[in-house]
N, C-alpha and C positions, 0 to 999 in steps of 0.2 A: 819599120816606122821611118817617118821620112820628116823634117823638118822642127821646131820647136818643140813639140810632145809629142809623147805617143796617146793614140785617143783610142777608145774601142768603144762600142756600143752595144749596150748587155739585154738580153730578154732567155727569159731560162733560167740554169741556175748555174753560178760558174764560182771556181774555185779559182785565187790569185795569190801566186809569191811573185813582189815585186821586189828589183832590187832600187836603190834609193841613187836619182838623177836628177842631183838640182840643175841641169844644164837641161835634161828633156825630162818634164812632171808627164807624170801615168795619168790620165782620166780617164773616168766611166759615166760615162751617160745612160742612165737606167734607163728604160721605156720611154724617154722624155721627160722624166719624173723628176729628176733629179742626177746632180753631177758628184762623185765620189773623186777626189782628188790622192791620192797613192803618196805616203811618206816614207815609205820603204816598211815593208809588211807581207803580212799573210791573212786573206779575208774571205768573206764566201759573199756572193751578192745574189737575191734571190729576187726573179723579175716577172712573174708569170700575172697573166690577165687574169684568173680567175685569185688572187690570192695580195693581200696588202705584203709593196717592195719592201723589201729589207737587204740591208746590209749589217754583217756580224763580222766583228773582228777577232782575229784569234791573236795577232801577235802584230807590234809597232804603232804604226798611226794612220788613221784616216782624218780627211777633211772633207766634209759631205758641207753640199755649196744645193740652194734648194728656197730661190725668190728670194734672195736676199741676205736670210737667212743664211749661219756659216756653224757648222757643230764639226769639233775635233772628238773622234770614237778613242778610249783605249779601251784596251788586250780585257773582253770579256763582256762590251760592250754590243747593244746593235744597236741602229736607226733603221725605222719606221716608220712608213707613210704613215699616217694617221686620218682616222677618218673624215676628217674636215679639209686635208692637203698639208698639216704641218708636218714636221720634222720631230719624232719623239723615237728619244735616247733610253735604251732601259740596261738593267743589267741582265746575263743569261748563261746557261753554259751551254758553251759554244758545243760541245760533243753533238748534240742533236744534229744542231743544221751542215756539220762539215760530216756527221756519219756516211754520207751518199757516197761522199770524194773514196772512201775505202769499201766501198758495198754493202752498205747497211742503211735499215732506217732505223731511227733511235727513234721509239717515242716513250717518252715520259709524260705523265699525266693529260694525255692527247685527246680530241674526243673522237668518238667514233664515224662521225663524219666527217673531220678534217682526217683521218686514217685511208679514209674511202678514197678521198678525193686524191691523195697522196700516191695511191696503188693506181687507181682509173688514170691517172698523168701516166705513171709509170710503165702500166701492161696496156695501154692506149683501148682502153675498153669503158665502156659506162657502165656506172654505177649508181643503181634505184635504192634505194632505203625505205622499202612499204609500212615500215611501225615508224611515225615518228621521234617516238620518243625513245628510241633506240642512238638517234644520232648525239642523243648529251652524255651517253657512258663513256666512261673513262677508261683508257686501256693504257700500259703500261707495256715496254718489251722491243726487244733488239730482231727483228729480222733480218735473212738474207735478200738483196735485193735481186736476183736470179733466180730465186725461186720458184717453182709454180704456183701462178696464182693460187690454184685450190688447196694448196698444201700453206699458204697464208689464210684465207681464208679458215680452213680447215682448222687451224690455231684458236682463230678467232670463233670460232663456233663450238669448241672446248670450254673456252672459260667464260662464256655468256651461253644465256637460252638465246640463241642465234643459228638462225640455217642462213641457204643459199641457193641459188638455183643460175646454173650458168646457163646463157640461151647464146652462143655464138658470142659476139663482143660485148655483151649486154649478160649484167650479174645484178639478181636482186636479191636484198639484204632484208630477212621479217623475223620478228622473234618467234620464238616457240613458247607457246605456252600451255 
């Protein structure tokens, strides 16, 4: 970094230990979305187009800067776009969204189609869901993130009436009944 801050610009999902420079402040510019300003911390910021940004703290301070708008995070907090553009603080535990950083997915009370779409990012493949109302089941469980697909999948077809059918990059998801 060269001059007053250090600046970075985020899309993806990226993990940060910042050490703490009131001489040069850390900032993050999410997607354009919004600006996370670094207190000296550890956070995870997650920026993807298909999925509302978020930033989760695990440890110190954020200051999320966002049209005027100015929200200080602590340790356990996250901010979230919100569906109209604001800035909304909730509580959470952080295990889930930093499991990536150590090769895992954490989901806890997850639905089945944010599941889907989690794996299709990951093994860069599309994912159908033919039963609709398969995508509001709840699943619960710690995977390896190096896994093969069908041996996730395969989990996942255990504990639901749920098949699978892989066709090249493309996996469709229908219950059995």
């Amino acid at each position: 970094f060269s001059g007053k801050e250090r600046r970075v610009f985020a899309s993806g999902e990226l993990y940060f230990q910042v050490a703490k420079d009131s001489l040069s402040p850390f900032r993050i510019e999410v997607e354009g979305l919004y600006e996370v300003e670094v207190l000296g911390t550890e956070f995870n910021v997650r920026a993807y187009s298909d999925l509302p940004s978020a930033t989760t703290l695990v440890d110190g301070r954020v200051l999320i800067r966002d049209k005027g708008t100015k929200v200080v995070l602590k340790p356990g907090e996250q901010a979230v776009k919100g569906k109209h553009g604001e800035v909304v603080v909730r509580e959470v535990d952080v295990a889930p969204y930093i499991a990536w950083k150590q090769g895992y997915f954490l989901f806890e009370d997850e639905r089945l189609e944010d599941i889907l779409n989690e794996l299709a990012r990951w093994y860069d493949v599309d994912i159908i869901i033919e039963t609709p109302e398969l995508k509001e089941k709840i699943f619960y469980g710690v995977i390896r993130k190096y896994e093969n697909i069908s041996k996730i999948l395969g989990m996942l077809k255990k504990t639901q009436n749920i098949d699978y059918l892989i066709e090249g990059k493309k996996i469709v998801i229908k219950e059995v009944r």
